[in-house]
C-alpha positions in Angstrom: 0.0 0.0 0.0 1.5 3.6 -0.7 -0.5 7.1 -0.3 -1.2 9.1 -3.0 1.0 12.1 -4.4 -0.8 15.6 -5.6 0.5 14.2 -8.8 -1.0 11.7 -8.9 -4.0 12.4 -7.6 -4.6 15.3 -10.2 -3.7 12.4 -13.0 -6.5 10.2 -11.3 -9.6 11.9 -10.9 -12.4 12.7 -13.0 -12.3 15.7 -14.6 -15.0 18.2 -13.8 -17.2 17.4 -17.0 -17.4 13.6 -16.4 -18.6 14.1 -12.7 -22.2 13.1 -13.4 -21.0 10.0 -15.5 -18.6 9.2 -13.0 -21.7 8.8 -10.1 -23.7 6.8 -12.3 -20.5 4.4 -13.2 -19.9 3.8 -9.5 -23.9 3.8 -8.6 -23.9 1.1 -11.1 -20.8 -0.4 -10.0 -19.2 -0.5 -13.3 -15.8 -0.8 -12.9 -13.9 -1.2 -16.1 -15.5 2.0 -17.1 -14.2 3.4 -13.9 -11.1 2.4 -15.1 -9.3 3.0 -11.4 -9.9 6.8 -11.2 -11.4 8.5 -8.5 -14.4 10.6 -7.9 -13.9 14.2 -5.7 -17.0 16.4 -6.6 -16.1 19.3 -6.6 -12.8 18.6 -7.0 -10.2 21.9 -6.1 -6.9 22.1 -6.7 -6.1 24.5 -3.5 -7.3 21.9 -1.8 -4.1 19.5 -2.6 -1.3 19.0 -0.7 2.0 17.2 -1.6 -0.3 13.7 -0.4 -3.6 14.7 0.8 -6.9 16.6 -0.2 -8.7 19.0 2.3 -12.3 18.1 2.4 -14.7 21.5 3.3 -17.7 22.3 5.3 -20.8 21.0 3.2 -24.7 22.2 3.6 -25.3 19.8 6.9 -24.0 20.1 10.5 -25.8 17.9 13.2 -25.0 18.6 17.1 -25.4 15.5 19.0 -26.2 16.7 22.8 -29.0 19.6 21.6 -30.2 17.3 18.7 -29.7 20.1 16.4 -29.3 19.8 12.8 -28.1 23.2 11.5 -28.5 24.0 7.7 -25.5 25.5 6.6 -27.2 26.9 3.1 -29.1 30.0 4.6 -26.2 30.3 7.5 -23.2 29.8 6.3 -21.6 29.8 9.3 -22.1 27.7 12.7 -21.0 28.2 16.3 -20.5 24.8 18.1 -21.0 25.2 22.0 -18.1 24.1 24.3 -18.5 20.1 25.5 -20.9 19.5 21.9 -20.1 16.3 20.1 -20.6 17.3 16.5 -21.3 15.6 13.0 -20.5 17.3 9.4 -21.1 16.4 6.1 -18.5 16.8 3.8 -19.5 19.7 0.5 -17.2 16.6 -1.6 -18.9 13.4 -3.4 -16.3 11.0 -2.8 -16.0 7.6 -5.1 -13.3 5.2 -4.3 -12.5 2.1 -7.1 -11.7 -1.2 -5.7 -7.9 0.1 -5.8 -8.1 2.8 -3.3 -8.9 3.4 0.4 -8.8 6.5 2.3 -8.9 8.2 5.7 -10.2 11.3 7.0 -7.7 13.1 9.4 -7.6 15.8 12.0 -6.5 18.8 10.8 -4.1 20.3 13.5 -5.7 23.8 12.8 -8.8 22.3 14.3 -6.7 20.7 17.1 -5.4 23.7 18.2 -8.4 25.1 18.8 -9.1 22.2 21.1 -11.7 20.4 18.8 -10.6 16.9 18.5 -12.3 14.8 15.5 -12.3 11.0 15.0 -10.5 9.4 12.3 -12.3 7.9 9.5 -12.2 5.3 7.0 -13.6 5.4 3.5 -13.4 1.5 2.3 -12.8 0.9 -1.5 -15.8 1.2 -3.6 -17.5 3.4 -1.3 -19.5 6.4 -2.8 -21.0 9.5 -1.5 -20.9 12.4 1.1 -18.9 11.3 4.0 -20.0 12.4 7.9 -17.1 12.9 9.8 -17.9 13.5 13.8 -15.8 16.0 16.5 -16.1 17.4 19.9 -15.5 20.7 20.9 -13.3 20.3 24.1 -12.3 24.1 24.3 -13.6 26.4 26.8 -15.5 28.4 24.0 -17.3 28.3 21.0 -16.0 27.0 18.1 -17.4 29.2 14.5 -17.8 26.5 11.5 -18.2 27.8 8.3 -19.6 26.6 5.0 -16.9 25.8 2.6 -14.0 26.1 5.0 -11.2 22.7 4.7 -12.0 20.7 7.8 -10.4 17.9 8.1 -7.6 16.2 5.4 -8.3 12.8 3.2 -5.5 10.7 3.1 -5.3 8.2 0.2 -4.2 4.6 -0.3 -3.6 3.1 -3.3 -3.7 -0.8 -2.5 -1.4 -3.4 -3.0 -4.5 -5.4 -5.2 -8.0 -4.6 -5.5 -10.5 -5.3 -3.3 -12.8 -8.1 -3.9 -15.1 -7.2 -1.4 -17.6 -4.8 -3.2 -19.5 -2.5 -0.7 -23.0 -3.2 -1.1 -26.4 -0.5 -0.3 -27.4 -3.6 2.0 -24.2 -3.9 4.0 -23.6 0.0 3.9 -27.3 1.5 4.3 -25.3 5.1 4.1 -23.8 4.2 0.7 -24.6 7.3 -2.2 -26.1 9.3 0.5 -25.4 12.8 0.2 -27.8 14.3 3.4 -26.5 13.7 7.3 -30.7 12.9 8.0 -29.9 9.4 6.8 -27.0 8.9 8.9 -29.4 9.9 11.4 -31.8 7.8 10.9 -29.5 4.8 10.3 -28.2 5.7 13.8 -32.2 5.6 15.1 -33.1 2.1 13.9 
């Protein structure tokens, strides 16, 4: 297994005009069509670094302790109360081939400010939003904003494909792209 360059990432995902292809190829599962690219909608190159991509803010932030989900269209900004546990959905469609794996990392920006998150795997062939959960353990409130790089994906190109293929039955939150499912999944 090695991690992916910014060189090789930019050689590897679809390009803007093939995003809407490229969610039907994974939805479908197609994977000779896929032909071992990956799928970061909206995909910015600012975002890069030399071997990671910064995922932003998207339209969803869920507190867990009020129960509040906060709609980050209108608001574009959130403040997240000191001792909240907090969920976000990332603005990025992500879709892995059966090559790849990834993980969602702290940013130390974030850490700083004393707002730890938990570290997250995206498995290969997974598609969709991700939800990726912190706690504010500062003394203050901690301002969220829509669009802003929030935590770093990491990826892994593997040493064979997978053959497991993630399935909508095994992974209910597959091709979501709202955090009221991962709710809801959480509910049942």
């Amino acid at each position: 297994m090695c991690t992916v360059s910014d060189t090789s990432l930019k050689e590897l995902v679809f390009p803007k005009e093939e995003y809407e292809v490229a969610k039907k190829l994974f939805q479908q599962r197609d994977w000779d069509s896929i032909e071992g690219r990956i799928l970061i909608d909206p995909f910015n190159i600012n975002n890069s670094g030399p071997f990671s991509y910064d995922l932003c803010v998207g339209d969803e932030v869920f507190e867990l302790n009020s129960k509040r989900k906060i709609s980050m269209i209108s608001k574009k900004e959130a403040f997240i109360e000191p001792g909240e546990i907090f969920f976000v959905l990332t603005q990025e469609y992500i879709g892995l081939p059966r090559e790849f794996a990834a993980s969602a990392m702290p940013r130390f920006s974030f850490v700083r400010e004393g707002v730890m998150q938990s570290m997250t795997k995206i498995d290969p062939t997974w598609y969709g939003k991700i939800v990726v959960a912190f706690a504010n353990h500062s003394k203050d409130p901690f301002l969220l904003k829509k669009g802003q790089a929030f935590c770093t994906l990491v990826i892994h190109r593997l040493d064979k494909p997978a053959s497991k293929i993630l399935s909508s039955e095994d992974v209910p939150a597959l091709g979501k792209e709202s955090i009221d499912f991962f709710l809801r999944n959480k509910e049942k």
